[in-house]
C-alpha positions in Angstrom: 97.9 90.0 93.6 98.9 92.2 90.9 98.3 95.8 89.5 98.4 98.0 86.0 98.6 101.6 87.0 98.3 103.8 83.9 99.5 107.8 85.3 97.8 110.2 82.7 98.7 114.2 82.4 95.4 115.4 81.8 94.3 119.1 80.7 93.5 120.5 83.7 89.8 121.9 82.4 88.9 118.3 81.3 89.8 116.6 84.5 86.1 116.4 86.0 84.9 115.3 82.1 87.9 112.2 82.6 87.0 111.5 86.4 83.4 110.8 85.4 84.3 108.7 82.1 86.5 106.3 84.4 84.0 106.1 86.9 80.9 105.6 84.8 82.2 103.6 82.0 86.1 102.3 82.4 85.6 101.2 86.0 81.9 98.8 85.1 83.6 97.4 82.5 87.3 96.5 84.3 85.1 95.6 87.1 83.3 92.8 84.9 86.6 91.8 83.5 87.4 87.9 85.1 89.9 88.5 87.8 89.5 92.1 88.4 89.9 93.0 92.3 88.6 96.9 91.6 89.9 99.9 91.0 91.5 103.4 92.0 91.8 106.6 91.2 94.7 109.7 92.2 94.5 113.2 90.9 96.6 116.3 91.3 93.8 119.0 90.2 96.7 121.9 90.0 98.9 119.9 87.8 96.7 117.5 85.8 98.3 114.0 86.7 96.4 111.4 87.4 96.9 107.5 88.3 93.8 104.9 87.8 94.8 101.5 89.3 93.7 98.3 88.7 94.3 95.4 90.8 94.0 91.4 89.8 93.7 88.3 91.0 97.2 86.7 89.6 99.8 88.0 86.8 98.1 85.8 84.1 94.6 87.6 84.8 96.4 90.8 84.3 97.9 90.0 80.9 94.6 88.1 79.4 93.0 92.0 79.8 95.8 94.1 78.4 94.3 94.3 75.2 90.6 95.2 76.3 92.0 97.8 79.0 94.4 99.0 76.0 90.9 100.3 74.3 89.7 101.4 77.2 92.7 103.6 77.8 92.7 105.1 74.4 89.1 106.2 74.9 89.6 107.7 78.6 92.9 109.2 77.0 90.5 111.2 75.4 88.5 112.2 77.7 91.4 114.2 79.5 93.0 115.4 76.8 96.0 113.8 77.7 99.4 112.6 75.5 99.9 108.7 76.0 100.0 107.6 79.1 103.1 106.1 81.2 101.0 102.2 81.9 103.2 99.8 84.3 102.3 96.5 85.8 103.4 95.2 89.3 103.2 93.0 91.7 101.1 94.1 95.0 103.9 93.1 97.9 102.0 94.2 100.8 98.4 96.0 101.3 97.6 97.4 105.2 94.4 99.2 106.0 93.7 100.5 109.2 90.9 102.6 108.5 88.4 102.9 105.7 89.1 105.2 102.9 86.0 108.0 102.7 85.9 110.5 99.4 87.9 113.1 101.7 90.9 111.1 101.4 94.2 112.0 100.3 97.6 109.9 99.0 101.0 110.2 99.1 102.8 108.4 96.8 106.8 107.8 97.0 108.4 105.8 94.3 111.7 104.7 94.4 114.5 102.1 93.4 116.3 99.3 94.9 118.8 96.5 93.5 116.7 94.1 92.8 118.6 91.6 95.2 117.2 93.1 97.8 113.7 93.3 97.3 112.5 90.7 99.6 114.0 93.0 102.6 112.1 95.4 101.5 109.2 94.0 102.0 109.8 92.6 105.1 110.9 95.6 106.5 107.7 97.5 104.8 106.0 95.1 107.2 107.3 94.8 110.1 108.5 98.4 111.0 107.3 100.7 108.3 103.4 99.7 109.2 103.9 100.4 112.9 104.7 103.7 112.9 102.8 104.4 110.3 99.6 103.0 112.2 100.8 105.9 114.7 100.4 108.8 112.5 97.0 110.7 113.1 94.6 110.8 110.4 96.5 107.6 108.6 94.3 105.2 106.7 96.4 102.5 104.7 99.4 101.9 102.9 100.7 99.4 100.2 103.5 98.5 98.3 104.1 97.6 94.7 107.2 96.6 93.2 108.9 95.4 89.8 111.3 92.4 91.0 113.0 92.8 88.2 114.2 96.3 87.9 113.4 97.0 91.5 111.5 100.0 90.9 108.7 99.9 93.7 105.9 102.5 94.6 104.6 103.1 98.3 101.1 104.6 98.8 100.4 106.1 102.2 96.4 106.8 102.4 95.1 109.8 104.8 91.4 110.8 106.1 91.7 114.2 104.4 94.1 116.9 103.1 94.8 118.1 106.5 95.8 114.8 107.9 98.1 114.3 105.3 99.7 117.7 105.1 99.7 117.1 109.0 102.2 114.1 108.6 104.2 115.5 106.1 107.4 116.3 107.7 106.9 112.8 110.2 106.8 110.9 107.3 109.5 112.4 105.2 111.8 111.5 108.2 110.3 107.8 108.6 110.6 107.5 104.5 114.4 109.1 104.6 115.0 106.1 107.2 113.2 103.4 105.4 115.7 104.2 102.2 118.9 104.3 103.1 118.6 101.6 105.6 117.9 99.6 102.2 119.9 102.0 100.4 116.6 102.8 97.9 117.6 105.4 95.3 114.0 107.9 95.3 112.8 108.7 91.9 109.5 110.4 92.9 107.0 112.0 95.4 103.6 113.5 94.9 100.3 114.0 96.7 96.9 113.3 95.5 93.1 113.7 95.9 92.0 110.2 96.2 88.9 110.6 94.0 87.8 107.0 93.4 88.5 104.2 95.9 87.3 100.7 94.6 90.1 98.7 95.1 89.2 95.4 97.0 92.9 93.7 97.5 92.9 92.0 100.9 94.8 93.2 103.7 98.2 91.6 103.2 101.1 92.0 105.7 
């Protein structure tokens, strides 16, 4: 499985305007796109950034749409009132869902870096300890994983009930995401919380 996230800084008054432009006429069209496994949708409200996801098949499904999506883009671009967008591609390592995602739900999302050599561990240790305690956190819904192999820039996307769940966690999961990273000596690059305000995605649990 792989994913295009494209992270847009929107003007803050035309947010609603480019929620309802990816929902009613980016996300039909991706959707019909061959390959296409569905799409997300982040937003900060207070500071205008926003991350649509889109998730596919295999890398070769991902790169026969680039060009479509690339109009697509342009148009929502618009819509928010935005400057270009920062667009990456990854590969989805790992996808766990405990609970369904509801239109109260909330993200966290952590992206960080790693030498490359050591990607693999990272995943395996995403799965076989990060996922357990996370499954112990109240209000916890799912978390993924996606990474670049080849700069070893990765992003890890912990999925709550609602804003209180996650604000909740906050301080349990800083210590459990301090752990994770320097037991594989990760370098952190970012972290941000979001509204989750469109939850299509249809990747397969994958641990």
């Amino acid at each position: 499985m792989h994913a295009r996230s494209t992270t847009i800084t929107a003007d803050p008054s035309r947010i609603d305007a480019g929620i309802a432009d990816i929902r009613d006429h980016v996300m039909p069209a991706v959707d019909a796109m061959d390959g296409c496994v569905g799409l997300s949708m982040l937003c900060d409200r207070d500071s205008g950034r926003c991350i649509v996801t889109t998730a596919w098949e295999s890398e070769a499904a991902m790169a026969a749409t680039r060009e479509a999506v690339m109009r697509l883009r342009e148009q929502a671009t618009e819509q928010f009132g935005a400057p270009a967008p920062e667009v990456r591609e990854w590969e989805i390592a790992a996808m766990h869902r405990l609970h369904p995602v509801s239109d109260d739900a909330c993200a966290r999302v952590t992206w960080s870096r790693v030498d490359p050599d050591r990607i693999d561990k990272v995943v395996d240790v995403f799965r076989t300890d990060l996922i357990p305690r996370m499954d112990e956190m109240p209000g916890f819904c799912s978390l993924s994983l996606m990474l670049d192999r080849q700069t070893g820039d990765n992003s890890l996307t912990a999925v709550y009930a609602d804003r209180q769940a996650m604000e909740a966690s906050r301080q349990r999961a800083m210590y459990i995401r301090d752990e994770f990273r320097r037991g594989l000596r990760m370098s952190a690059t970012d972290v941000a919380e979001f509204d989750v305000v469109l939850h299509q995605l249809r990747v397969p649990e994958m641990v």
